[in-house]
N, C-alpha and C positions, 0 to 999 in steps of 0.2 A: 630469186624474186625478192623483192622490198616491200612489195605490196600484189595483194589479191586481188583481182580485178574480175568481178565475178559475171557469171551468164546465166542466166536464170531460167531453165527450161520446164513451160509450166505454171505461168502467174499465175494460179488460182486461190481459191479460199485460205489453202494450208499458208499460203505467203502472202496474203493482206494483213494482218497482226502477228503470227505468231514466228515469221520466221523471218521475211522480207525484208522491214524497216531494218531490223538489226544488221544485216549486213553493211550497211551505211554508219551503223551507229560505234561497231567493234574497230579497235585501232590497226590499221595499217590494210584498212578492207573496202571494197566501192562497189557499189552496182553498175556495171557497165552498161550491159542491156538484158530485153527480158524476152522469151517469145512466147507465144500462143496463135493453135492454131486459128483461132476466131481474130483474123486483125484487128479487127473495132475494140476487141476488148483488151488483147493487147495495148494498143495506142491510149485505150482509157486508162489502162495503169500504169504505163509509163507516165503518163500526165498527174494522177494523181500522185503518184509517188515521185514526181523530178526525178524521173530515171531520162538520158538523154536520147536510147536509140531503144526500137524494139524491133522485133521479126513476128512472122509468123509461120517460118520455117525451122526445123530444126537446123539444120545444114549450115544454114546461115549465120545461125549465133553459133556455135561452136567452131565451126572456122574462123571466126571471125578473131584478126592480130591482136586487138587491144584487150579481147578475155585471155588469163591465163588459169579459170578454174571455171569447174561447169557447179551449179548446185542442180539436181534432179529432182522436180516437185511437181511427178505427171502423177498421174496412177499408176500402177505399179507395173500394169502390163508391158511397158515399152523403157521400163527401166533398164535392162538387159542390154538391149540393142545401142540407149543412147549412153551409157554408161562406155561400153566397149567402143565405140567410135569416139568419143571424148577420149580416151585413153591414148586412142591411136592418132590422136592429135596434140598429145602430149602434154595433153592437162589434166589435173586431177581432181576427183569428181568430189563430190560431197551429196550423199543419195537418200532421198524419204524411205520410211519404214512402211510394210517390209523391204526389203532392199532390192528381193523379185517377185514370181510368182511360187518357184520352184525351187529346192536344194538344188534340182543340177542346175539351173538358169545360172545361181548365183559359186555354183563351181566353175563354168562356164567362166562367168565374169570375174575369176579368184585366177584362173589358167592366163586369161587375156591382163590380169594385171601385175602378172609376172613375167610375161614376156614384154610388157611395156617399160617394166619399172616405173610406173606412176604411182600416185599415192590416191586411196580409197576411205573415206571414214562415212562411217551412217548417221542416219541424222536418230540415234536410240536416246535424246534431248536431256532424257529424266534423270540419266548418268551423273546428270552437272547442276540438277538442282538442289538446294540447301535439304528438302526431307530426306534424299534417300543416300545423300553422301553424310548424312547424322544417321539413317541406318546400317550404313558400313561400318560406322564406328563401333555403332552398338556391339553388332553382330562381331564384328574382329576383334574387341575386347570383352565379347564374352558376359557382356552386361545382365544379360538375363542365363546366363547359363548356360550348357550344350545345348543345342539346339536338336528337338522331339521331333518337331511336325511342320509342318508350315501348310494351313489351310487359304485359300481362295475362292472366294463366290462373288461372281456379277450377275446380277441378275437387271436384266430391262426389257422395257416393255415394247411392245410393236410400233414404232415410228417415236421413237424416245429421241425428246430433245436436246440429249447430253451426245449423239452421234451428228456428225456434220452432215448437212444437207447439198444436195448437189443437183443440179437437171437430170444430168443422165443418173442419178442414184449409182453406179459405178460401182458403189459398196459390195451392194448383195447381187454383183455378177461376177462370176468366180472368173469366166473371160479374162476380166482385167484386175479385179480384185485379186485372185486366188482361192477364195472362198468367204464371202460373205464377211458380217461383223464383226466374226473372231479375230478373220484376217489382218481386221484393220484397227484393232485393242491391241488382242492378246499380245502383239508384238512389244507394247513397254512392257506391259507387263514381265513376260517372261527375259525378255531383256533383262531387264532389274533385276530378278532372280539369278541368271547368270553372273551379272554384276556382281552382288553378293555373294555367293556359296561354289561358283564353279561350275564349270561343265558337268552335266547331269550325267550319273552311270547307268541307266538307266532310265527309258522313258517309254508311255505307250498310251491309249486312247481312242475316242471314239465321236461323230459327228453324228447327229441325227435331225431330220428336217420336219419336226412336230407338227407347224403349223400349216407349212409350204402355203406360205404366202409368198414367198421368193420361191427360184430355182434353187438359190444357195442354203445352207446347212443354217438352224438357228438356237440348236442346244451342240455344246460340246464341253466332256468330261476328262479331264487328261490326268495321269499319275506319272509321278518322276524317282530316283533316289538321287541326289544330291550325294556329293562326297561328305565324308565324318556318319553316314549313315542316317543323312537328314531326307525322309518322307515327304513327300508333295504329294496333295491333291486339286485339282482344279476346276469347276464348274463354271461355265458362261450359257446363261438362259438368253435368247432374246426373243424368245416370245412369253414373255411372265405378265402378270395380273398387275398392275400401276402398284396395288398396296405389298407386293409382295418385292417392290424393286430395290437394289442393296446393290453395294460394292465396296466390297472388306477383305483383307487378307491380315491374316494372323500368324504371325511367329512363334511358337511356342517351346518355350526352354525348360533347364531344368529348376531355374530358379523364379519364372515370370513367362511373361509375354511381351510383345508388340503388337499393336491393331495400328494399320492406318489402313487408306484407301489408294490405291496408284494415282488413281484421276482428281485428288486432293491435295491440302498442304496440312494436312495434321498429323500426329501420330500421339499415340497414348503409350510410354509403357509403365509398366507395373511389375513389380520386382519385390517378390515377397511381403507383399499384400502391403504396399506403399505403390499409390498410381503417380504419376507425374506426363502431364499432357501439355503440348509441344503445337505451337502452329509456324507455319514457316513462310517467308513472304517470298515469291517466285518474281523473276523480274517481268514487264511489263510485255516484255516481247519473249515467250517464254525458251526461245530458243536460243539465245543472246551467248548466254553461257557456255552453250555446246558451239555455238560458230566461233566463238573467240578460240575454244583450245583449237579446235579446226583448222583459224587462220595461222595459229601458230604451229603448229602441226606444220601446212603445209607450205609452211617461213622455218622451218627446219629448229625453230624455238621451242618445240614442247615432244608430248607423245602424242600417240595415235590415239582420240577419246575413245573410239569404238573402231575398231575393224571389220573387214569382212568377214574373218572368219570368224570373230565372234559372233557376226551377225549369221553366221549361218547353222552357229549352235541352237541359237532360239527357233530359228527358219527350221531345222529337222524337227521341233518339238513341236512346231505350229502344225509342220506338216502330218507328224505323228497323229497327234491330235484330232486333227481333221479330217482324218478318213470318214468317208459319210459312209453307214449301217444304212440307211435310209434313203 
């Protein structure tokens, strides 16, 4: 291939800014067509975006000659399915986070992309932006010291504006979600930690549904060991009180720290008792960065930004995690 000719399964919110335009915009890359099940709205973004064809069948845009790469931007529930039919049509896929519902969903789809030889990367975006590829550095150079601890808290409140909004709320139905808000966070998050430090030796955890105002889970607590003998802890509230609402994760070495936030572009560190605080500018389309290694990835020009299986290292901690007690 010379160029990636993409099919967009799923125009909804997650690819009207953040991920969509940029496929137009990265070199050697095009929007072919897009589909959704709702033709009308389909048709409206195609329109809006000068995209030239749209469906509103699956079937249709992934057969279709002139795609030769699917991007997957449903909910998570029928990622599975269109992910392994894309494959056996012999294109390769580029899939939202999480990648399924389930560890086996996405073994499943690890079995089918070895028998296809197709190529797989997730869309875990945050890999490739400027804060947390300045926290690899840190971390691999040791900036702050061995690394102690690494603390996390999100805390938000009941219909918190910082989660995206949707008709069907889709979020906090485990159905399609997998399990509610954590489902649909925790996934950079722990991403970026695997990024960082490695596959975890160690991990375990617990869901609890405080409020039940959903069906799905809305406190969950997780612990991990990280290789070099690095401690994780993690808490996501999402039934918290407005003044009580936070999102921080902290580094902690033997010579300083790191505070930033995942959902941010700053970070603070401090390094024996000298702070030096860092803001980072993300591009416009925040996923720009991650579709360009993508397109070269699958132009046989670079590596693989995120794989499957890495994605299914964070997918068992999510799932750990997530067992509901309640």
């Amino acid at each position: 291939m010379e160029q990636i000719n993409w099919g967009i399964l799923g125009c909804g919110d997650v690819t009207e800014v953040k991920s969509g335009p940029a496929f137009n915009k990265v070199a050697h890359s095009k929007i072919e067509a897009v589909m959704r099940r709702n033709a009308e709205k389909a048709a409206d973004y195609a329109k809006r975006h000068q995209i030239e064809k749209w469906y509103s069948q699956a079937d249709e845009l992934i057969n279709d000659s002139k795609i030769n790469a699917i991007y997957i931007a449903t909910p998570p529930a029928p990622h599975k399915a269109y992910a392994i039919q894309s494959l056996k049509a012999g294109k390769p896929v580029y899939i939202e986070k999480p990648v399924t519902i389930t560890v086996a969903d996405a073994e499943e789809l690890l079995e089918a992309q070895k028998n296809t030889l197709q190529k797989i990367t997730i869309a875990h975006y945050r890999r490739a932006l400027p804060l947390f590829l300045q926290l690899k550095e840190w971390v691999s150079k040791e900036v702050i010291g061995e690394i102690r601890f690494i603390d996390l808290k999100l805390f938000q409140k009941l219909g918190s504006d910082k989660i995206a909004k949707t008709e069907e709320n889709w979020r906090v139905n485990p159905e399609i979600s997998g399990g509610g808000l954590f489902y649909d966070l925790a996934p950079h998050q722990l991403d970026i930690l695997v990024f960082l430090f490695g596959e975890p030796l160690y991990f375990s955890g617990f869901s609890l549904n405080q409020e039940k105002n959903h069906v799905a889970s809305d406190f969950t607590c997780g612990q991990a060991l990280f290789p070099n003998n690095i401690p994780f802890q993690g808490v996501w509230n999402f039934n918290s009180h407005p003044e009580n609402e936070m999102e921080q994760c902290e580094i902690i070495g033997s010579k300083g720290k790191i505070s930033f936030a995942f959902f941010g572009n700053q970070a603070s560190l401090m390094v024996e008792g000298k702070t030096i605080k860092m803001e980072f500018e993300n591009p416009k389309h925040i996923q720009q960065n991650m579709i360009e290694k993508t397109v070269n990835y699958f132009l046989d020009k670079g590596e693989n930004p995120c794989s499957l299986e890495e994605a299914i290292i964070s997918l068992k901690m999510i799932e750990a995690f997530g067992k509901s007690l309640s």
